[in-house]
N, C-alpha and C positions, 0 to 999 in steps of 0.2 A: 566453528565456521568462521571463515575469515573478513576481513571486512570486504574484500573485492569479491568474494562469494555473494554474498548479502547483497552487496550495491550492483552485481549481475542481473540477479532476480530483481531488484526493486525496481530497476532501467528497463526492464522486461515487462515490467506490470506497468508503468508510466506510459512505453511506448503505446501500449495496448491501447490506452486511453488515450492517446493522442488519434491512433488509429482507425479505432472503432472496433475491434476487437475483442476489446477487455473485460467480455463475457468469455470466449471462447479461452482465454488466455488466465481467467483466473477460476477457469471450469475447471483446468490443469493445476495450479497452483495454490488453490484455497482447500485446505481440508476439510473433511468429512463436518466434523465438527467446530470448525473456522467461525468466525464470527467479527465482524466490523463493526468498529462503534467511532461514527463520524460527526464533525465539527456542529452540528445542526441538533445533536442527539437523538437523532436514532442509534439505536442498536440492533444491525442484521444478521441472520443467520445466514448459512451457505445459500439454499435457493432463494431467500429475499437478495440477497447482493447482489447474487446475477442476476437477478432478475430488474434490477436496477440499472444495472449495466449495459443490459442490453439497449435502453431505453435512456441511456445518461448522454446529451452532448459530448464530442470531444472536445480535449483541452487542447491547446495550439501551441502550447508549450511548459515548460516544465525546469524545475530546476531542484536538485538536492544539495543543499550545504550542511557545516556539519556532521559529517556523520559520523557515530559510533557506534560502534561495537556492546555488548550489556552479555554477558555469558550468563543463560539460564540455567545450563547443564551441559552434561556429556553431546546429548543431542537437542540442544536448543539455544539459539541464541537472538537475541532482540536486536536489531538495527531500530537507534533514533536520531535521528535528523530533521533538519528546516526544511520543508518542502515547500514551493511555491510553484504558479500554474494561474495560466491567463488561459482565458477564452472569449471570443468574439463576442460581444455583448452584456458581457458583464463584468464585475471587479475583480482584481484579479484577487488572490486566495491566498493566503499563506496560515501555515500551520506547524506546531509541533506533531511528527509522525512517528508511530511505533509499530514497526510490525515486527511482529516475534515469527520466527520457521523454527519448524522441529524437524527430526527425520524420522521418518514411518518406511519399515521397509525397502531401505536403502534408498532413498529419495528424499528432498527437502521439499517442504509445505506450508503454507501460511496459516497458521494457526489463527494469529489477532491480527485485527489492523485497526490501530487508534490515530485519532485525528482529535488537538488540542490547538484551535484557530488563536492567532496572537492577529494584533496588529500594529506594535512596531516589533520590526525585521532587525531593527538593529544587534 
């Protein structure tokens, strides 16, 4: 998978979040057995995430720097990058992000999605 494949998808799921969405949007894109493990330490499975989501504020903006490419296989490959994201009300957020997609069935899917919060951006 390429990197403007990957950075497709990940602008897809940002948007969602931006939107309010990004339950309906990662009902699509989170596999079966997907699993999020975010900057605060939790670790959620597919129905805890959306179900998070449904109920998460959105973000008002967003930003990916960084990014690469991590080949896990034939059909998997990791995108990691800087991601950063403000919202009204509170600080804004920056972190090291990893989400791995595999392909199941001729379609890609978000397997993991890691979040590793820094706070200098430099």
């Amino acid at each position: 998978m390429s990197l403007h494949e990957l950075l497709r998808l990940e602008h897809r799921g940002w948007r969602s979040l931006c939107d309010g969405t990004g339950s309906d949007v990662y009902d699509e894109l989170l596999t079966d057995d997907g699993v999020m493990v975010l900057a605060h330490g939790a670790v959620l499975d597919r129905a805890a995430a959306l179900a998070s989501l449904r109920d998460a504020p959105v973000w008002d903006e967003y930003l990916i720097e960084h990014p690469r490419v991590v080949p896990v296989g034939a059909d998997a490959a990791a995108l990691v990058y800087l991601g950063t994201a403000s919202r009204t009300g509170a600080p804004p957020f920056a972190a090291w992000m990893t989400s791995v997609y595999v392909r199941r069935w001729g379609s890609w899917g978000l397997s993991l999605y890691q979040q590793t919060p820094v706070t200098d951006t430099a």
